[in-house]
C-alpha positions in Angstrom: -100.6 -232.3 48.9 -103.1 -235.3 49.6 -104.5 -236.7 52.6 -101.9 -238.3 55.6 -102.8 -241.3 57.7 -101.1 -242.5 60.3 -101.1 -245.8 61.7 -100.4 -246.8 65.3 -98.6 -249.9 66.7 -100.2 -251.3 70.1 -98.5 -248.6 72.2 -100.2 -245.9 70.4 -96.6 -244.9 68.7 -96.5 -243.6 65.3 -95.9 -246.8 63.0 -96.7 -246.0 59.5 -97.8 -243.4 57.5 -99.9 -243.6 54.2 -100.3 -240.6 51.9 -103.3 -240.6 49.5 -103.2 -238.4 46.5 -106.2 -239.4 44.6 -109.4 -241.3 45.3 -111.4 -242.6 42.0 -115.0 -243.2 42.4 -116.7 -245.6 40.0 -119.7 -247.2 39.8 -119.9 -251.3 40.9 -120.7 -251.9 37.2 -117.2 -250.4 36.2 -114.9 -252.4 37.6 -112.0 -253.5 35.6 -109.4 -256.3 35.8 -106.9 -253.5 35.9 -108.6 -251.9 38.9 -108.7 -254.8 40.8 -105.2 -256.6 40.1 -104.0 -252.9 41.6 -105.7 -254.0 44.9 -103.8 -256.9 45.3 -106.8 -258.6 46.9 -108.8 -260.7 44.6 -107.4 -263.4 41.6 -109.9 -261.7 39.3 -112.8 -259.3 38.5 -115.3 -262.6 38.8 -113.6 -263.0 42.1 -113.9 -259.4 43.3 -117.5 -259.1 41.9 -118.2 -261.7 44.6 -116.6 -261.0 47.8 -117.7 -257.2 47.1 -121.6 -258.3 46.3 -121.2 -260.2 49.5 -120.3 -257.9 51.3 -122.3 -255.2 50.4 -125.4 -257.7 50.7 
């Protein structure tokens, strides 16, 4: 079930593989501090909002 990516180390050798099961689309607008402290990325929602507007922009 789900979608299987592979990742390759600089020899082109199998290295890690990443098994999506789900994908969630929402709009920009519904964003939530949930969401984004799942990503691991970004302090905060204000925090997202930005590095996401600029890059989008």
């Amino acid at each position: 079930m789900g979608r299987v990516d592979l990742a390759l180390d600089w020899e082109g050798r199998p290295a890690l593989a990443t098994r999506t099961l789900a994908v969630e689309r929402i709009t920009f607008d519904k964003m939530d501090e949930v969401r984004v402290a799942q990503q691991g990325e970004f302090r905060d929602l204000a925090h997202w909002s930005l590095g996401y507007e600029a890059y989008l922009t």
